[in-house]
C-alpha positions in Angstrom: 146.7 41.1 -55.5 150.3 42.2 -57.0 152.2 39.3 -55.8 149.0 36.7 -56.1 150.9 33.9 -57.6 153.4 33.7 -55.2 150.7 34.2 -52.4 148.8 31.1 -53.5 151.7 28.7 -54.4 152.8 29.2 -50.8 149.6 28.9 -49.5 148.7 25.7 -51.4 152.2 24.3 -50.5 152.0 24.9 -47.0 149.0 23.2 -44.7 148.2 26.3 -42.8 144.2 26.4 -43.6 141.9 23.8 -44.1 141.3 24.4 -48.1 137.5 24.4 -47.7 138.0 27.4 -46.1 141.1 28.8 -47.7 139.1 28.9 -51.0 136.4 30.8 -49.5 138.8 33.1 -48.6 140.4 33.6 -51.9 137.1 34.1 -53.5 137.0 37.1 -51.4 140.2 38.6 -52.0 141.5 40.3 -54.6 143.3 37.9 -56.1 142.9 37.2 -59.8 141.8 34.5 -61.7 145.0 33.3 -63.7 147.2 34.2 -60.7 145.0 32.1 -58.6 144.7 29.1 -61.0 148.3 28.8 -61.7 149.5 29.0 -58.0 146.8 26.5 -57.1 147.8 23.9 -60.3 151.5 24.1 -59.1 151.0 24.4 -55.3 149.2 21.1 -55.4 151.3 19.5 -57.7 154.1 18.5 -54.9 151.3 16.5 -52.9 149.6 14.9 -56.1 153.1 13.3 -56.9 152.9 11.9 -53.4 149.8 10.8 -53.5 149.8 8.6 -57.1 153.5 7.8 -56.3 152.4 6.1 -53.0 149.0 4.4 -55.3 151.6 3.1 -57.7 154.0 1.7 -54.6 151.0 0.3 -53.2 150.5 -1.5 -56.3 153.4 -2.9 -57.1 153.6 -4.1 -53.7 150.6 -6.0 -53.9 150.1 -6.9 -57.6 152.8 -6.8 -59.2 155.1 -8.3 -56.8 157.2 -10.3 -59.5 158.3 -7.6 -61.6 159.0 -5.2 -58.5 161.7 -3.5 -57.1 162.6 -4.2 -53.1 160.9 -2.4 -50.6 163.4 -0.8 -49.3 163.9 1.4 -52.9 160.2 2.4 -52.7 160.6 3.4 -49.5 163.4 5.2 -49.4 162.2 7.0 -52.4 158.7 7.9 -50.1 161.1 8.8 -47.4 162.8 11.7 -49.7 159.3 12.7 -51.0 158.2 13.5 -48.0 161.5 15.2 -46.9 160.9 17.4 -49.8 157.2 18.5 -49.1 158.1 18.7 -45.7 160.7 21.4 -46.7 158.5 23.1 -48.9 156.0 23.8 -46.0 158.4 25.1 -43.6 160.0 27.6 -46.0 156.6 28.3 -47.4 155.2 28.7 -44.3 158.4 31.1 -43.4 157.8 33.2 -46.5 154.2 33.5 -45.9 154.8 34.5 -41.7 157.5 36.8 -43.4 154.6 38.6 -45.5 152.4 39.1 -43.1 154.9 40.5 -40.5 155.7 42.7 -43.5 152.2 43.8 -44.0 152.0 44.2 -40.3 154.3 46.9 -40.4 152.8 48.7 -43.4 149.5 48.9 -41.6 151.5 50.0 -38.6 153.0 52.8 -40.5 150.0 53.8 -42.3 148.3 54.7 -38.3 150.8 56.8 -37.8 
């Protein structure tokens, strides 16, 4: 629970559960409430830009066709969104494997 922000920011960011079951989970831990709210508003906010940037493409695409940029600036834009959550995962995926090699070894220690 001491570093629960940083726990579920990382979490959040990276796709390794299936969030149904990741908030079960956390409900179970010890993490607590604030921690868990902030790390959840701002480890979803990468994939929520995504997600109404790609609503607003698909609009102007379709709709608003005369007052839209080319294609090729909305999808090069998508291209480096998804660069950017892609890199997020993998180094919050790495932090996360980090931490629990690290606790590994803690619990290691402590049989000893």
């Amino acid at each position: 629970s001491k570093e629960g922000f940083k726990l579920m920011l990382l979490l959040r960011l990276s796709p390794l559960f299936p969030f149904a079951l990741s908030n079960y989970l956390y409900g179970a831990s010890s993490i607590r409430f604030l921690p868990y709210f902030f790390g959840t508003l701002f480890g979803f906010a990468p994939g929520t830009f995504a997600y109404v940037y790609a609503g607003r493409v698909g609009k102007a695409l379709t709709i608003d066709s005369e007052s839209a940029l080319p294609w090729f600036v909305y999808v090069g834009v998508g291209l480096g969104i998804v660069g950017l959550l892609k890199i997020a995962g993998d180094v919050a995926t790495g932090v996360i494997d980090s931490m629990d090699e690290d606790s590994n070894v803690w619990d290691e220690d402590m049989k000893l």
